[in-house]
Steps between C-alpha positions, in 0.01 A plus 500: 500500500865438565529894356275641730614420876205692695240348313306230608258298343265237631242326227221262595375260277139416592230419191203659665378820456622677801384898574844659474374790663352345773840214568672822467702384200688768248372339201366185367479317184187360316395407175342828297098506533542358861646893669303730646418803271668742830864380455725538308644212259792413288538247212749274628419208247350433147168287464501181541349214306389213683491134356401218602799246510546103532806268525527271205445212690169647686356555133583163432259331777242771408244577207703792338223863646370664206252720657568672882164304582683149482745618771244414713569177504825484450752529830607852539723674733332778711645830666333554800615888650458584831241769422262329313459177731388309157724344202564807241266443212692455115341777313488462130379714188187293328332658251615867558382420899748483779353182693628377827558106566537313799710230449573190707803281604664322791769757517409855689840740506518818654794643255484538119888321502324186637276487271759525230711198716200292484396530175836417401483220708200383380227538690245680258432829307640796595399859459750734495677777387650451171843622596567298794447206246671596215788322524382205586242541156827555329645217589189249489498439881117619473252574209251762456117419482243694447676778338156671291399560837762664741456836602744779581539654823615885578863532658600533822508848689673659774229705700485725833312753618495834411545663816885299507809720601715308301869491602806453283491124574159473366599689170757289447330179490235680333747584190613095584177403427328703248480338156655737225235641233486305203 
């Protein structure tokens, strides 16, 4: 924002599903499906696959998962967000059905980039976003499982209400943020 000396711009990461209008906040950002149908939104992201991901070595002292069922007892890393007050369920696509899974595990993380740390570390499955990982697929630091079955999420979205004045700081980092048409 070095260009743009009178603007000022606070962001606030928090994964629970805050009322924007309500904290007072000029905008917010969610995954599509989960907005309001009164604001306004904003592709800001592609989908995004999630897989479920292992390091080598955590495969190795496991039975290899061929069906979501047989995560359950296998040790799995759980995201547990603020809103929900439970461990995120894996959902999965099983015969043309989304289906939701609660896994379990020893390790509880409140960010999705400690579940990716643990998981590379070790300590079970992981469920994540395909991109986060794909580097570390790439290079063999973690495998894929389960692949028949992962399911594909809608992008992300910047949203706000309607009713915003919106100044020329917000329409900048609207431009910033919006993802260009395909």
């Amino acid at each position: 924002m070095k260009d743009y000396p009178d603007i000022h711009l606070e962001l606030i990461t928090d994964y629970g599903l805050v009322d924007i209008a309500k904290e007072r906040f000029d905008a917010g950002v969610r995954r599509g499906g989960l907005i309001a149908q009164d604001m306004v939104a904003i592709p800001i992201s592609a989908e995004h696959r999630m897989v479920v991901v292992a390091s080598p070595q955590c495969l190795q002292e496991q039975d290899f998962p061929t069906t979501p069922a047989q995560l359950l007892t296998l040790p799995c890393i759980n995201l547990q967000l603020p809103t929900h007050g439970q461990n995120l369920p894996w959902t999965f696509l099983i015969n043309g059905q989304e289906q939701k899974l609660r896994v379990q595990g020893q390790v509880i993380v409140n960010g999705i980039n400690q579940v990716h740390q643990a998981c590379l570390d070790g300590y079970g499955l992981a469920y994540v976003p395909q991109a986060l990982v794909q580097d570390d697929i790439a290079s063999g630091r973690l495998l894929t499982v389960l692949d028949d079955f992962t399911i594909t999420f809608p992008g992300y979205y910047l949203y706000y209400t309607s009713r915003l004045k919106s100044s020329a700081a917000f329409n900048i980092i609207v431009e910033a943020l919006r993802m260009p048409a395909l």
